[in-house]
C-alpha positions as a Markdown table, in Angstrom:
| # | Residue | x | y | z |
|---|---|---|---|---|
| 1 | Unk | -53.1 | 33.9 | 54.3 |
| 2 | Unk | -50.0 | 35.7 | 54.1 |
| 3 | Unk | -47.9 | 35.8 | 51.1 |
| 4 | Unk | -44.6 | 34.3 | 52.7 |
| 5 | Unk | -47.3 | 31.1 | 53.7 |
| 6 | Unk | -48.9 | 30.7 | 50.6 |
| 7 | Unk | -45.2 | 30.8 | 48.9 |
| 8 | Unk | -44.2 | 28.2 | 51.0 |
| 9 | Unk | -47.1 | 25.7 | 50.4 |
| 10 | Unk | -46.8 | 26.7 | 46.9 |
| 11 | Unk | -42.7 | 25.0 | 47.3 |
| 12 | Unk | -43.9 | 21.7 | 48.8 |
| 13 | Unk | -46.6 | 20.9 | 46.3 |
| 14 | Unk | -44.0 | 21.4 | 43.8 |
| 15 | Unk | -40.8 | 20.1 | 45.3 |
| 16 | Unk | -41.8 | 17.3 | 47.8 |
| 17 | Unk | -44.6 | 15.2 | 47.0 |
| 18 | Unk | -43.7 | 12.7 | 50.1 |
| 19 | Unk | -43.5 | 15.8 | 52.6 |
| 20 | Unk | -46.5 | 17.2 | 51.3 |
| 21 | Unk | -48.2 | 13.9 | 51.7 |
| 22 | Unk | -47.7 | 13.5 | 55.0 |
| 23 | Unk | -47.8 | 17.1 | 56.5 |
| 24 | Unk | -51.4 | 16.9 | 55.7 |
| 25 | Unk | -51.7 | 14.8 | 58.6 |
| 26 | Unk | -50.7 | 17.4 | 61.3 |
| 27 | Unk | -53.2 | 20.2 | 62.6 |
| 28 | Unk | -53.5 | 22.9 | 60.7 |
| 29 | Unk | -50.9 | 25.5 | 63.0 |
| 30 | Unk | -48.2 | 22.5 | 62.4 |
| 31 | Unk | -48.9 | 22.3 | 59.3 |
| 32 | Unk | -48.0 | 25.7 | 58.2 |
| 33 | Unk | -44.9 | 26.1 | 60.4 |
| 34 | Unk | -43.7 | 22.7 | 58.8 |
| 35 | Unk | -44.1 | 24.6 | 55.6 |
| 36 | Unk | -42.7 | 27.5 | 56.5 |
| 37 | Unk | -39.8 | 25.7 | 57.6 |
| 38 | Unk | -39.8 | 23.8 | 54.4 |
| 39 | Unk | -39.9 | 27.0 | 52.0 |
| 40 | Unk | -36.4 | 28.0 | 53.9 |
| 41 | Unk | -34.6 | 24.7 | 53.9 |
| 42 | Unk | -35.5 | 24.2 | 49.9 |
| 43 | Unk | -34.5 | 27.8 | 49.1 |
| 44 | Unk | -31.3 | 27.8 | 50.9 |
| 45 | Unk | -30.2 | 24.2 | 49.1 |
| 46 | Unk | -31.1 | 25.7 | 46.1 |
| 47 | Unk | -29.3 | 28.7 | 46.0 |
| 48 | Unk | -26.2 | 26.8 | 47.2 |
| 49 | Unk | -26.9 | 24.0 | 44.5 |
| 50 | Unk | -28.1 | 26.7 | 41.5 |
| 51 | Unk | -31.0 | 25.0 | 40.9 |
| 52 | Unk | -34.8 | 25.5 | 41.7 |
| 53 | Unk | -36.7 | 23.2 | 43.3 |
| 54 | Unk | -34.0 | 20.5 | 43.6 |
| 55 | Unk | -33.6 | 20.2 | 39.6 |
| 56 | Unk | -32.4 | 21.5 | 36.7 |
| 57 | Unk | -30.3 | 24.5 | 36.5 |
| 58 | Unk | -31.1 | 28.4 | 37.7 |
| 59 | Unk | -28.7 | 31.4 | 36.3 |
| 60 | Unk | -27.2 | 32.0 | 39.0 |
| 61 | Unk | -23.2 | 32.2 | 37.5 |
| 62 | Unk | -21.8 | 33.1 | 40.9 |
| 63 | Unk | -19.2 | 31.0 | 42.9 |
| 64 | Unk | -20.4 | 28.7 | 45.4 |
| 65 | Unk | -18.8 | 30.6 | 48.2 |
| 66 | Unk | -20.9 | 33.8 | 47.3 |
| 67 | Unk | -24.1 | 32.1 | 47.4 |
| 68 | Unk | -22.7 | 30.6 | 50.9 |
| 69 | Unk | -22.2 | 33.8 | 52.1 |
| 70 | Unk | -25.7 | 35.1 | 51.0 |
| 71 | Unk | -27.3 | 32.1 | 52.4 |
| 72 | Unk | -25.6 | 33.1 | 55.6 |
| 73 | Unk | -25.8 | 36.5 | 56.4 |
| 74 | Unk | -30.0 | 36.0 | 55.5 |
| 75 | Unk | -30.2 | 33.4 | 57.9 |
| 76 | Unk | -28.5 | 35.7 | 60.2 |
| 77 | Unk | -30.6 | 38.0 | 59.7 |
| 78 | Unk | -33.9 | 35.9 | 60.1 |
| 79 | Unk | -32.2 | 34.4 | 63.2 |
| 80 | Unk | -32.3 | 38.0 | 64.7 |
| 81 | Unk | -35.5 | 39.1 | 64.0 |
| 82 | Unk | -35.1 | 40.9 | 60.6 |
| 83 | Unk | -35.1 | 39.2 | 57.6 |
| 84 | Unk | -35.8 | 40.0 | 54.1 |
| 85 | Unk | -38.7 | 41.0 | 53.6 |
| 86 | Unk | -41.3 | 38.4 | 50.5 |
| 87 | Unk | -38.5 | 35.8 | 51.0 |
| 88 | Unk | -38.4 | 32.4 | 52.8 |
| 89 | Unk | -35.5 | 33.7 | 55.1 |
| 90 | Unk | -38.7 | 35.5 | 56.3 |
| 91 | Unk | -40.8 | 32.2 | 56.6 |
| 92 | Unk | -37.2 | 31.2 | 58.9 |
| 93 | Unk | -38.2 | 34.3 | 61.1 |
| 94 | Unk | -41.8 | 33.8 | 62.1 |
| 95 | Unk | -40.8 | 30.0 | 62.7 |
| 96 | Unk | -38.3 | 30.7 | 65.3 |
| 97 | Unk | -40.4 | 33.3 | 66.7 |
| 98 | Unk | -43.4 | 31.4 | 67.4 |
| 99 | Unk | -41.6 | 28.1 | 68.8 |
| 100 | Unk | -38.3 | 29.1 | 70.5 |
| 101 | Unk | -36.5 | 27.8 | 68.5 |
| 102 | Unk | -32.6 | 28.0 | 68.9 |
| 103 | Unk | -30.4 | 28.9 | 66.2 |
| 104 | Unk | -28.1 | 26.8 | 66.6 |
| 105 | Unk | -29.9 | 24.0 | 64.2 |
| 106 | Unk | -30.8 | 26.5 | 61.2 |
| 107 | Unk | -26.5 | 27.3 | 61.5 |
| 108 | Unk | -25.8 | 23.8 | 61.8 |
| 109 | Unk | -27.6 | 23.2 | 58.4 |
| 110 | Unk | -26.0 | 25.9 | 57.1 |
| 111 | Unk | -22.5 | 24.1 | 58.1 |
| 112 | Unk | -24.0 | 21.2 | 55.7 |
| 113 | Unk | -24.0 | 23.4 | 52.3 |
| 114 | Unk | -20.4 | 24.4 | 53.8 |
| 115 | Unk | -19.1 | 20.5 | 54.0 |
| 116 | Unk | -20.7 | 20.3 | 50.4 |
| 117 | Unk | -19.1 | 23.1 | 49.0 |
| 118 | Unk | -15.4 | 22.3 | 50.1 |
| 119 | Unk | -15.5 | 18.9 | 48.9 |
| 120 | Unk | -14.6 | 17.2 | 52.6 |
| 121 | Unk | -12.6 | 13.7 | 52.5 |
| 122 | Unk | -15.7 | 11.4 | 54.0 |
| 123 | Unk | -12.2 | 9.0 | 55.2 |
| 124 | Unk | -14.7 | 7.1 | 57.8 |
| 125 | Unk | -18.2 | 6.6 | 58.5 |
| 126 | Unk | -18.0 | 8.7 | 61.1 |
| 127 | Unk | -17.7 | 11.6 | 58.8 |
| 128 | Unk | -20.3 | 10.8 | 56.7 |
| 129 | Unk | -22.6 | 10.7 | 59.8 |
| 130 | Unk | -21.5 | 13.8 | 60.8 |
| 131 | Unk | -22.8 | 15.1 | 57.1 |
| 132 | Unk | -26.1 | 13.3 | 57.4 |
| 133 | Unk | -26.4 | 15.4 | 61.0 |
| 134 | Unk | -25.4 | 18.2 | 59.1 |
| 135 | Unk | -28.1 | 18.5 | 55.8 |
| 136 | Unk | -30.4 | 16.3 | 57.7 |
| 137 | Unk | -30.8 | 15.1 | 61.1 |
| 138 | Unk | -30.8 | 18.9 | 62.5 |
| 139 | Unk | -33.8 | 19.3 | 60.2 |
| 140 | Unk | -35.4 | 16.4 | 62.3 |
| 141 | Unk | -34.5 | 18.1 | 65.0 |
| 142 | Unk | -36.1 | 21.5 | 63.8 |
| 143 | Unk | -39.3 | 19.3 | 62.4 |
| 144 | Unk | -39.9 | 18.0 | 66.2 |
| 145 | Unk | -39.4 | 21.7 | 67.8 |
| 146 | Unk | -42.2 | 22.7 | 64.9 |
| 147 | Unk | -44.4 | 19.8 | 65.8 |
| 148 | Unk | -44.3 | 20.9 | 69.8 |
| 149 | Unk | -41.7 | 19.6 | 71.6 |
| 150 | Unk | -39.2 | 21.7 | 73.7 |
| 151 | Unk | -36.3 | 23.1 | 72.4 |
| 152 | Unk | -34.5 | 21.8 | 75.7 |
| 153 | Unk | -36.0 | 18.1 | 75.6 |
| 154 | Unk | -32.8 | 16.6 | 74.5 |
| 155 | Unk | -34.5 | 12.8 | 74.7 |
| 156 | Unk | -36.6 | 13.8 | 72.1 |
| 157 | Unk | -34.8 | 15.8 | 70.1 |
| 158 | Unk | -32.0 | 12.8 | 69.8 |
| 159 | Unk | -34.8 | 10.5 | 68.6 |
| 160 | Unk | -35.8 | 13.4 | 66.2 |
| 161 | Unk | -32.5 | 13.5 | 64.9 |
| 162 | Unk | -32.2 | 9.6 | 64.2 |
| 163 | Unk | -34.9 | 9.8 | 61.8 |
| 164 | Unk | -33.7 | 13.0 | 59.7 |
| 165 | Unk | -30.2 | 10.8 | 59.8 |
| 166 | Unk | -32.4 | 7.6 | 58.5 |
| 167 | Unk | -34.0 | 9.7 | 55.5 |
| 168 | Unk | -30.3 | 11.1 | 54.3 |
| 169 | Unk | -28.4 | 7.6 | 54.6 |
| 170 | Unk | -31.6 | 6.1 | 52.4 |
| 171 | Unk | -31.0 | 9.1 | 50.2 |
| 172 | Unk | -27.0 | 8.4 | 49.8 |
| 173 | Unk | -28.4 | 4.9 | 49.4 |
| 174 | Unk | -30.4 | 5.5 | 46.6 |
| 175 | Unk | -28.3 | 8.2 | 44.7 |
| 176 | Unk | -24.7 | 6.8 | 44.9 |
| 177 | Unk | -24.5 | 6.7 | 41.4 |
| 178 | Unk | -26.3 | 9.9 | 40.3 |
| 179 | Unk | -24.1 | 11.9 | 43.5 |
| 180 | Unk | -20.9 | 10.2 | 41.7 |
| 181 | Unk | -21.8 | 11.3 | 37.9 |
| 182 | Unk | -22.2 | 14.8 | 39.8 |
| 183 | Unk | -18.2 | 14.9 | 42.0 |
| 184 | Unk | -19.7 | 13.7 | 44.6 |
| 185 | Unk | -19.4 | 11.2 | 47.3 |
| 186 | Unk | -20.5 | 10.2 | 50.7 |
| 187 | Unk | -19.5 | 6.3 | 51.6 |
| 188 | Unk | -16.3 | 6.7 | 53.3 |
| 189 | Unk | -13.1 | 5.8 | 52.1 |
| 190 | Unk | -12.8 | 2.8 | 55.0 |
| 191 | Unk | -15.9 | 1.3 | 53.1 |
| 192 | Unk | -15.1 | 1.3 | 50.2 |
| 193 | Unk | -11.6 | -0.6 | 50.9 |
| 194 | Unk | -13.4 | -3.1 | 53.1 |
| 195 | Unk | -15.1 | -4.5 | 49.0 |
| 196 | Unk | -11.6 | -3.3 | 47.4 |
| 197 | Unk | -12.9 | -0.5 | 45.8 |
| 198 | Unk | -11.3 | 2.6 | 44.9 |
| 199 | Unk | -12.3 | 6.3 | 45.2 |
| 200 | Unk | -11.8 | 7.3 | 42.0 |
| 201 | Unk | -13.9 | 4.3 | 40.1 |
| 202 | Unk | -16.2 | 2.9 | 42.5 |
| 203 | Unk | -19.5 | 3.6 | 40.6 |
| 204 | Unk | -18.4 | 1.8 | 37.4 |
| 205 | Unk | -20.4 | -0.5 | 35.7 |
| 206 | Unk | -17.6 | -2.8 | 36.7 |
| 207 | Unk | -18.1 | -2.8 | 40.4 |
| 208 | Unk | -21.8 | -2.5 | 40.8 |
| 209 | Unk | -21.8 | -5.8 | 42.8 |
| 210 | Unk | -19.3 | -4.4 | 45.0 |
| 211 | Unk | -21.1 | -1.3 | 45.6 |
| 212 | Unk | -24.7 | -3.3 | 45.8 |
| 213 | Unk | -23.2 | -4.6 | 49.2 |
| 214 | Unk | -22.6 | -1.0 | 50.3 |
| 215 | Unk | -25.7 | 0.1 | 49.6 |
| 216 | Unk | -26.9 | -2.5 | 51.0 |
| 217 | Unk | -25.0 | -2.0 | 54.6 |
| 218 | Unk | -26.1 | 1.9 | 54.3 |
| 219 | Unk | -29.9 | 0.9 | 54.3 |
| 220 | Unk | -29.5 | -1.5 | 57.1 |
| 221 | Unk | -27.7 | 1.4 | 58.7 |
| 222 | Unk | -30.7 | 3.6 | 57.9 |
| 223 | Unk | -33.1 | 1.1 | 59.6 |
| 224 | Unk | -31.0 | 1.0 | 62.7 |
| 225 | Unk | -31.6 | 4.9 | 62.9 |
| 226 | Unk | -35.3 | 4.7 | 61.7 |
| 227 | Unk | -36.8 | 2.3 | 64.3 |
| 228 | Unk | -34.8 | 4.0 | 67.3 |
| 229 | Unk | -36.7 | 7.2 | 66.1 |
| 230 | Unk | -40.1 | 5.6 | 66.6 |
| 231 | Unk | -39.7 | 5.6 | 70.0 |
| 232 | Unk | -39.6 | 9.4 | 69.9 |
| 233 | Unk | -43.7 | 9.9 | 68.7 |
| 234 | Unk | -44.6 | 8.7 | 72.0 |
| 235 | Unk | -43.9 | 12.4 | 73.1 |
| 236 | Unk | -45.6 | 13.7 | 70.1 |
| 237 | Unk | -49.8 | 13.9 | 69.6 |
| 238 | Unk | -51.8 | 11.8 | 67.7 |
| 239 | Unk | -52.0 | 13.7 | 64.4 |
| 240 | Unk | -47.9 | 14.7 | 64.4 |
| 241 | Unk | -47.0 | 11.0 | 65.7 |
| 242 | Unk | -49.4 | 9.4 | 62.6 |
| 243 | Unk | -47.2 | 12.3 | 60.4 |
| 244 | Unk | -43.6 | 11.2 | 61.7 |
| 245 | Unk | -44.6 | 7.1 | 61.4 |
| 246 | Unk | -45.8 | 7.9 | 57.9 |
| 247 | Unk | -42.9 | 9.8 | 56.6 |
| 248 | Unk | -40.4 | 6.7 | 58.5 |
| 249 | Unk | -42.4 | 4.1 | 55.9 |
| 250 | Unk | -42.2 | 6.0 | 53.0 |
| 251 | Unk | -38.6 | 7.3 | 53.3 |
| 252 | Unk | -37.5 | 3.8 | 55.0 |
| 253 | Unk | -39.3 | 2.0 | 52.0 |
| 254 | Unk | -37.2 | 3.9 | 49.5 |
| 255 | Unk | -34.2 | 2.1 | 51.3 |
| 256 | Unk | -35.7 | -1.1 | 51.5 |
| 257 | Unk | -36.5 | -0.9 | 47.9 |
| 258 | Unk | -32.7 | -0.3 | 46.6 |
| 259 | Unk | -31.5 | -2.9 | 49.1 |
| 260 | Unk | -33.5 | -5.1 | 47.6 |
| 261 | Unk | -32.7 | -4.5 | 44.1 |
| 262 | Unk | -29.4 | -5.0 | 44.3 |
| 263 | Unk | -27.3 | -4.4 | 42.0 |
| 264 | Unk | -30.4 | -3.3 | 39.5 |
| 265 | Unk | -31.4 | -0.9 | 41.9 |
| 266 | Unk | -28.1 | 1.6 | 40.7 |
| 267 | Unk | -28.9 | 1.8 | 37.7 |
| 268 | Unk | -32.0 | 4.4 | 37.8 |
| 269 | Unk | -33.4 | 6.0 | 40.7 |
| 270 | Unk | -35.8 | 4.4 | 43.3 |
| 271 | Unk | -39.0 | 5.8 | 43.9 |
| 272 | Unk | -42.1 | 4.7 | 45.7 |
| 273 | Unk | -45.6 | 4.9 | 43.9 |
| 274 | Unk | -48.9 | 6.6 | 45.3 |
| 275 | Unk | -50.2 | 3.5 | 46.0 |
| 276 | Unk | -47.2 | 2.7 | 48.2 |
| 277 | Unk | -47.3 | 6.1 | 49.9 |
| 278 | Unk | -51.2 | 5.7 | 50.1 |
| 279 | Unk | -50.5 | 2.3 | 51.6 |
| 280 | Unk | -47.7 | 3.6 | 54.4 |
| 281 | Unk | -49.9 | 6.5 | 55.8 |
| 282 | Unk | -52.6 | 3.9 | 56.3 |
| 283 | Unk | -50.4 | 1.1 | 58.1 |
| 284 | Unk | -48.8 | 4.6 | 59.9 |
| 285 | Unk | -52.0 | 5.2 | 61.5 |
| 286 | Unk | -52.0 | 1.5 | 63.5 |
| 287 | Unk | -48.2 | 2.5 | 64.2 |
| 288 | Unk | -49.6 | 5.5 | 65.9 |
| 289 | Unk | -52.4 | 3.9 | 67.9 |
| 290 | Unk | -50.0 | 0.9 | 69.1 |
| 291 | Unk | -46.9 | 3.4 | 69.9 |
| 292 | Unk | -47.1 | 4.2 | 73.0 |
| 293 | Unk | -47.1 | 0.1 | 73.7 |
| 294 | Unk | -44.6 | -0.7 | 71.3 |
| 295 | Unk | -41.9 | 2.4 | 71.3 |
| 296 | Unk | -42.3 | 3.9 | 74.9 |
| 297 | Unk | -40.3 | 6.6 | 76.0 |
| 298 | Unk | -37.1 | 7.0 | 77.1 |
| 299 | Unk | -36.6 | 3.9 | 75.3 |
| 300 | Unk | -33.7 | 1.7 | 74.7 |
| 301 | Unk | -30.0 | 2.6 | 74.9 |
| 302 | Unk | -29.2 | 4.0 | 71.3 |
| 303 | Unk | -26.1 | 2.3 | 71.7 |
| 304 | Unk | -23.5 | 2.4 | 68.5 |
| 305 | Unk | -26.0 | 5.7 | 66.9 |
| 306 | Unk | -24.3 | 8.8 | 66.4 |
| 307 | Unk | -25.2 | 11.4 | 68.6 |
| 308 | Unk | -26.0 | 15.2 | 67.6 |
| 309 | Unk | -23.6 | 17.9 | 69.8 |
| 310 | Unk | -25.0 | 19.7 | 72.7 |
């Protein structure tokens, strides 16, 4: 096993235990690409956030624009063949080389960290789907090109997409409050006038109701984007389709969770439990005998969804 591979499975043990759960359900060549592409998306969000492994703090003291620009020109460089050598911009590199796939989506995430780091107005919810495309549905996107499908099978893809934009609204979801205490903020400014709350003060202990209902109307969102995404592992095989239907329960049942909570569900951070994971890979695996009954493709219309560029 090559270093760069045994790196990368060595990052999602350690920084995903809901992506390492259920990438043990594909065949072993998935497996590793979806690892390999895992070890680049978690290093490249690190450096732009200065932290390893999605916590705590690195010592990295340089501006957020230099570590931009590094992230960039490495991608570039793993886009066109020659990346740095004992780094996950190399793990990029064999990736795209074995499945075709085009740069366009590893650029496009890089266009996330970029919305991040200038602090975009999010004025409608338009714009915040356009983030969620952004740092997460063009990873779907990537994840279904890993698993198999063609990189020109746009019906797919789309469906791909909906369920990378599913995981990110649960995530806003889930950390409004922590993403608030940290400058940031993703429910648009049209939201939060439609409960009368204001930019600058909408996570205070004084308007948790309000926000509740917001929260609340981003998880139902996240549902809307999470079943129309089922219908995509009808294209997939058996073992990526049970992987796909696994990761929708676990991530959709964080948003579930919070939407249920309420207002109590802001004030520390949702999780699901083994057992709960344990439990949504097993009801996964009737999703993926039945889904070729119950989410044919090409499916419904996905009327009112966002839809990734060409």
């Amino acid at each position: 096993m090559s270093d760069v591979l045994a790196n990368a499975r060595d990052a999602i043990a350690r920084g995903s235990k809901s992506f390492a759960l259920a990438s043990r359900l594909f065949d072993a060549p998935t497996r590793d690409r979806a690892m390999l592409l895992y070890a680049w998306c978690r290093h490249t969000d690190d450096v732009i956030d200065g932290q390893v492994l999605g916590e705590g703090r690195n010592n990295d003291t340089r501006p957020p624009a230099e570590r931009l620009a590094e992230v960039h020109w490495e991608t570039e460089r793993a886009l066109a063949g020659n990346p740095t050598p004992g780094t996950p911009y190399e793990a990029l590199a064999r990736v795209v080389q074995e499945t075709g796939m085009p740069a366009q989506y590893p650029r496009d995430l890089i266009h996330g960290f970029r919305i991040d780091m200038e602090a975009r107005p999010f004025l409608t919810f338009d714009d915040t789907l356009v983030y969620c495309y952004h740092v997460a549905g063009c990873v779907g996107v990537m994840m279904a090109i890993v698993m198999g499908v063609k990189p020109d099978n746009r019906a797919v893809l789309e469906r791909a997409c909906d369920l990378g934009m599913s995981f990110q609204l649960n995530n806003i979801a889930r950390d409004v409050v922590e993403d608030a205490m940290n400058g940031r903020r993703y429910i648009p400014d049209d939201w939060l006038a439609s409960v009368r709350l204001e930019p600058h003060d909408f996570a205070y202990d004084r308007n948790r109701r309000q926000l509740s209902r917001l929260v609340a109307r981003l998880a139902f969102k996240a549902e809307e984007y999470e079943e129309s995404a089922r219908f995509g592992t009808s294209a997939l095989g058996n073992r990526a389709a049970w992987a796909v239907l696994a990761a929708a329960r676990i991530y959709g049942g964080i948003g579930r969770k919070v939407r249920a909570a309420g207002e109590a569900g802001l004030e520390q951070r949702v999780s699901t439990t083994k057992a709960e994971k344990a439990r949504a890979v097993a009801l996964a695996f009737g999703d993926m005998l039945a889904r070729g009954r119950r989410w044919p493709m090409p499916g419904p219309p996905r009327d009112g969804l966002w839809t990734m560029p060409d």
